[in-house]
C-alpha positions in Angstrom: -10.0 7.9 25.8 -6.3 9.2 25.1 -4.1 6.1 22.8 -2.6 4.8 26.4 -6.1 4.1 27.7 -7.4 2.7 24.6 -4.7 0.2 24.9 -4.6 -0.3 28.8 -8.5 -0.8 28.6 -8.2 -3.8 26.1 -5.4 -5.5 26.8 -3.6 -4.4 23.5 -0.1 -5.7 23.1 1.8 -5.6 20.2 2.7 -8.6 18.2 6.3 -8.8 17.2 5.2 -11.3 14.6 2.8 -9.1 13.0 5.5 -6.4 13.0 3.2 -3.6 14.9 3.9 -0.9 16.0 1.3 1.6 17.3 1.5 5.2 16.1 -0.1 7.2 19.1 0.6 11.0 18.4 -2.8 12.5 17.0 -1.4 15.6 15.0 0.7 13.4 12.9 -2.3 10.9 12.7 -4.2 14.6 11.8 -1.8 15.4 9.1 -1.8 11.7 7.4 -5.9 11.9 6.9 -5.6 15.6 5.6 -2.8 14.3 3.5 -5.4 12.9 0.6 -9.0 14.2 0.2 -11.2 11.8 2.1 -14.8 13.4 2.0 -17.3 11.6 -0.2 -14.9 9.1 -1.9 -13.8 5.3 -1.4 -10.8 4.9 1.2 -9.1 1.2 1.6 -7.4 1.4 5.2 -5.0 -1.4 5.6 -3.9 -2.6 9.0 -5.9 -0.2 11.0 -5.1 -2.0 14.2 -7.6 -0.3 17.0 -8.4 1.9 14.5 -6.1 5.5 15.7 -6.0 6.3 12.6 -9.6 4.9 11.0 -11.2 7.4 13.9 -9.6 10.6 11.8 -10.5 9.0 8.1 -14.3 8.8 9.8 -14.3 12.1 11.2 -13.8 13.2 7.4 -17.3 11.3 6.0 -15.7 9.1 3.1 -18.3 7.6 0.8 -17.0 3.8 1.6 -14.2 2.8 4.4 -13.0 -0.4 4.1 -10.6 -2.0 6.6 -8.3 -4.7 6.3 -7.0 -6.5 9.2 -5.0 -9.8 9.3 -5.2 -9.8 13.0 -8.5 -11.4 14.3 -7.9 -9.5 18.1 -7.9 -6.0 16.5 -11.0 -7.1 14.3 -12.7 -7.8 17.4 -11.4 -4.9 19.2 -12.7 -2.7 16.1 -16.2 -3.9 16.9 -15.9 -3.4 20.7 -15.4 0.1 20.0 -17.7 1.0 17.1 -20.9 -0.6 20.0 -19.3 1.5 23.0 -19.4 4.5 20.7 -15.6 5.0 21.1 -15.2 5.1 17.7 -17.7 6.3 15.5 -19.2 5.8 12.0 -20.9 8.6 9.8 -24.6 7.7 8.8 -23.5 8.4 5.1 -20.6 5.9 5.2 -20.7 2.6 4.4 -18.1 0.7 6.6 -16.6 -2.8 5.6 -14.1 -4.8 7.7 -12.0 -7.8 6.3 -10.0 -10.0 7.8 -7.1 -11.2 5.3 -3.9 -10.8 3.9 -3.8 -7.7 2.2 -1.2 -9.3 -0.5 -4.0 -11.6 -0.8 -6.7 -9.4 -1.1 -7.9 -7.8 -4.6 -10.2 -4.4 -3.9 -13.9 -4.9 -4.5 -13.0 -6.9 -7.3 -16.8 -8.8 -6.4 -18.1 -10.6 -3.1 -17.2 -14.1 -4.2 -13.3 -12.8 -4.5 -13.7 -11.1 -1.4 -14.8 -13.8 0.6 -12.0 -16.7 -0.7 -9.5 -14.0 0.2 -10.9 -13.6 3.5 -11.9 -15.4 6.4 -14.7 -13.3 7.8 -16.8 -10.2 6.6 -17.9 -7.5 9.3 -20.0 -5.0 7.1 -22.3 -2.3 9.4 -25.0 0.2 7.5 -26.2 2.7 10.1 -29.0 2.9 7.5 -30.1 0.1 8.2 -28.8 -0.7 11.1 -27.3 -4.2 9.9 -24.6 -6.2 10.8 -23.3 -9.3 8.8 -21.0 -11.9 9.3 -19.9 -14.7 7.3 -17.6 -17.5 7.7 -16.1 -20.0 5.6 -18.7 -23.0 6.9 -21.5 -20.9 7.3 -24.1 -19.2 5.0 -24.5 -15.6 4.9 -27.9 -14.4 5.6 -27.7 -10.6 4.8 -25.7 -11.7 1.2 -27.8 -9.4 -0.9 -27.4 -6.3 1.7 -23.4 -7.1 1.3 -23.6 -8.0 -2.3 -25.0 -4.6 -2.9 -23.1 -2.3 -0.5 -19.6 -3.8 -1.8 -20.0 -4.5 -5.9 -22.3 -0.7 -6.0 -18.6 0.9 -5.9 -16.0 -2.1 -7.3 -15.0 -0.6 -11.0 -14.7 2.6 -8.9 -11.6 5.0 -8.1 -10.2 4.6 -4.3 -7.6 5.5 -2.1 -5.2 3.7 0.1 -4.2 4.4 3.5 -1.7 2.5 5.3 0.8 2.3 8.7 2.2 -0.8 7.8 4.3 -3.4 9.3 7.9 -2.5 7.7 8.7 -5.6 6.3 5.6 -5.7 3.8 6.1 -2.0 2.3 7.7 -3.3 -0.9 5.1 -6.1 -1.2 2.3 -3.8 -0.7 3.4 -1.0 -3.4 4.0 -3.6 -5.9 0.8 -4.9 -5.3 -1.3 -1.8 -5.5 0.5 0.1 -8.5 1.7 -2.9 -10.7 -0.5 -6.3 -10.2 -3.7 -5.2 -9.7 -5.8 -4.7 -12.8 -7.9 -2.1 -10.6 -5.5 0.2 -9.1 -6.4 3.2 -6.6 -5.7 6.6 -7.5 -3.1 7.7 -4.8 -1.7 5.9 -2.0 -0.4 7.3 1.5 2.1 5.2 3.2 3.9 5.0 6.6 7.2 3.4 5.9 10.6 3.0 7.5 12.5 6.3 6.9 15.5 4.8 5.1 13.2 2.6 2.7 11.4 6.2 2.1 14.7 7.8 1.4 15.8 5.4 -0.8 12.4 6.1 -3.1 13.0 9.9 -3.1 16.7 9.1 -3.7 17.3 11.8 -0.9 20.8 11.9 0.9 23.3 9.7 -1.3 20.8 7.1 -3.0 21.0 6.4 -6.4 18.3 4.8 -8.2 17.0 1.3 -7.5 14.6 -0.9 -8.5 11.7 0.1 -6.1 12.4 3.6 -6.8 12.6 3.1 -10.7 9.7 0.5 -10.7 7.2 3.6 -8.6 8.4 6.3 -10.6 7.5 4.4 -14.0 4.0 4.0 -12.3 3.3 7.3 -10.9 3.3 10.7 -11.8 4.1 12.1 -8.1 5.8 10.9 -5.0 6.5 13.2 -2.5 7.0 13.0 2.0 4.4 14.7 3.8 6.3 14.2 7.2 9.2 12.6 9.1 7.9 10.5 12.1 10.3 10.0 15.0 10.5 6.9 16.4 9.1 8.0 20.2 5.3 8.6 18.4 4.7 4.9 18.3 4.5 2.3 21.0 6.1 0.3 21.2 8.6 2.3 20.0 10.7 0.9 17.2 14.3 0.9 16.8 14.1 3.5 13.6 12.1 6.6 12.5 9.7 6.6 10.0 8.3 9.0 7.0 5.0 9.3 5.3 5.0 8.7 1.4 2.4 10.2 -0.9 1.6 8.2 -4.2 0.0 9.7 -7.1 -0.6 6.9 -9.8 -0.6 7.8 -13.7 -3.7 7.7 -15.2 -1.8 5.8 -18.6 -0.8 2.6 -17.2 0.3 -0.1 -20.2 0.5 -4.1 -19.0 2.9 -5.0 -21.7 5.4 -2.1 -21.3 5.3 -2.4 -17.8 6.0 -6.2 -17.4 9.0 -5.0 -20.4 10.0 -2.7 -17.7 10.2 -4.4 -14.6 12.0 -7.6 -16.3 14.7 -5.2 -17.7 15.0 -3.0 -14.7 15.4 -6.4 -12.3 17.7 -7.7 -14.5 19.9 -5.0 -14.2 19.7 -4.6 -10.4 20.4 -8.5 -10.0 23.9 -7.7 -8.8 23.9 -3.9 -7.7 27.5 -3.9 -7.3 28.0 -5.5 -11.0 28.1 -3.6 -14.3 25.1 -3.4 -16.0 26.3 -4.8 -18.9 27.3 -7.9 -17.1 24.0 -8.2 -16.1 21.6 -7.6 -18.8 23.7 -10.1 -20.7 23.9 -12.8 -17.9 20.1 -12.7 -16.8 18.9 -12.0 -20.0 21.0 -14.2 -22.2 21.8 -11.1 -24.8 25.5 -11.2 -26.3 27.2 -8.8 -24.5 28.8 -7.0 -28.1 25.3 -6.2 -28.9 24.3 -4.5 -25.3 27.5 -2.9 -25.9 26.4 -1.1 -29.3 23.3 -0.2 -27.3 25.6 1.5 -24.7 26.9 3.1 -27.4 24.2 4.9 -29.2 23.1 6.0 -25.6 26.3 7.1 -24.7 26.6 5.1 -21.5 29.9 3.8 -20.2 30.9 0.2 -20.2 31.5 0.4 -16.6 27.7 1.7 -15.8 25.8 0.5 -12.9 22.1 -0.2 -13.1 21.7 2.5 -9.9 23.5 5.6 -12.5 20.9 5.5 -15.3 17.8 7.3 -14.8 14.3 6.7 -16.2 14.2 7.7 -19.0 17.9 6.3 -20.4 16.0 3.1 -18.9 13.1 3.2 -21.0 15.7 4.3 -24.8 17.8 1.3 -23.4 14.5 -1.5 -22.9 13.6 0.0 -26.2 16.5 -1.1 -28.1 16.3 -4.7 -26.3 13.0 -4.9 -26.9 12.6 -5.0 -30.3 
């Protein structure tokens, strides 16, 4: 079945609530699963909705796919489809399905994390041809089978997928390459075009602090494609681009919490001076943030968005200490 029937054949409506939109053109769904290598290694899909996109990740064999899905009708439209064949799972993959809040959700961190942070576990091993289910007033019979399928790969690396609902992009990149203590290796995201600019500072963008805060933490970001609004149903009201993430392998806590109070601080106002800023959020005299500006040769009348990374990192330095 083509994405129209698949949707005409369950019902499938999207949920303005949920923010979905459905991307339906298969070459750029092609190009987002070649976009990372997906054969043999640990792949975190969120949102995967009826699963357009989980069907090319599974064509590809990873090692472990797990889904996660806040919507309990694409759950059970997911399972529909993996028992009428329509969407198929590798004998070597092992193939999890959560139902939660990604925010929420902390990867394979260990099975009693996994299943506060969500409601219901869907876990199928073609090896042994098991399904398991657990709910939050009910006892899990095939524990062991999940215990061992899921903690097997949780201190290892893994990738993230995503066509995400605009409105949690931020959220989710904040999560994945700041907060969590185990953080996956590259990340590929669908985001609104104009967010996606903003990162690459293409067109007139300056910095800001999602662009500043993602730089710090990776050591390449780059677009695979542009996708036009007329690929998804329903269509939204703006294109989209797809983001490539590749996250440093040095990663300090300390620096980086230094970091991201700084850098806030100085985008509190955008349209303020820096200086006015730094000295109002972060209660520092404004003569001595001037003598700071001074030894890095900034103006007084600098805005956050003008000073790059690595003027930021001289200036947190100095304030630091």
């Amino acid at each position: 079945m083509n994405h129209q029937e698949i949707l005409k054949y369950y019902g499938i409506r999207a949920q303005k609530s949920l923010g979905q939109n459905f991307l339906v053109n298969d070459k750029i769904l092609e190009t987002i699963a070649d976009s990372i290598d997906i054969t043999g290694k640990n792949i975190l899909e969120i949102g995967p909705g009826y699963g357009a996109l989980t069907e090319k990740i599974l064509a590809r064999k990873p090692k472990t796919l797990t889904l996660v899905e806040l919507d309990k009708t694409m759950i059970s439209i997911l399972k529909y489809r993996i028992n009428e064949g329509t969407l198929v799972i590798p004998e070597e993959t092992i193939f999890t399905i959560i139902e939660g809040d990604i925010l929420k959700y902390t990867p394979w961190k260990n099975i009693s994390q996994d299943l506060e942070n969500s409601k219901k576990w869907w876990n199928l091993s073609w090896k042994s041809s098991i399904w398991a289910s657990c709910t939050e007033d009910s006892t899990m019979s095939e524990e062991t089978e999940i215990w061992t399928q899921s903690s097997h790969f949780r201190e290892s690396s893994y990738s993230v997928i995503a066509n995400i609902p605009y409105y949690i992009t931020s959220p989710i990149l904040f999560r994945f390459l700041h907060e969590l203590e185990n953080k996956p290796v590259e990340m590929v995201i669908l985001m609104q075009k104009e967010v996606g600019d903003k990162i690459l500072r293409k067109k007139w963008y300056n910095n800001s602090y999602l662009s500043l805060a993602l730089e710090f933490s990776c050591e390449a970001i780059r677009e695979i494609c542009l996708v036009e609004k007329e690929n998804f149903i329903p269509a939204p009201k703006i294109d989209s681009s797809v983001l490539y993430f590749k996250r440093k392998e040095w990663y300090n806590i300390l620096k980086a919490k230094q970091f991201l109070k700084i850098t806030s601080a100085g985008f509190i106002s955008p349209r303020k001076k820096l200086l006015s800023n730094l000295a109002n959020t972060l209660q520092i005299n404004k003569e001595l943030i001037l003598t700071y500006f001074e030894q890095l040769g900034f103006l007084e009348t600098i805005r956050a968005e003008e000073v790059e990374i690595e003027k930021w990192m001289k200036l947190i330095e100095k304030i630091g200490k």
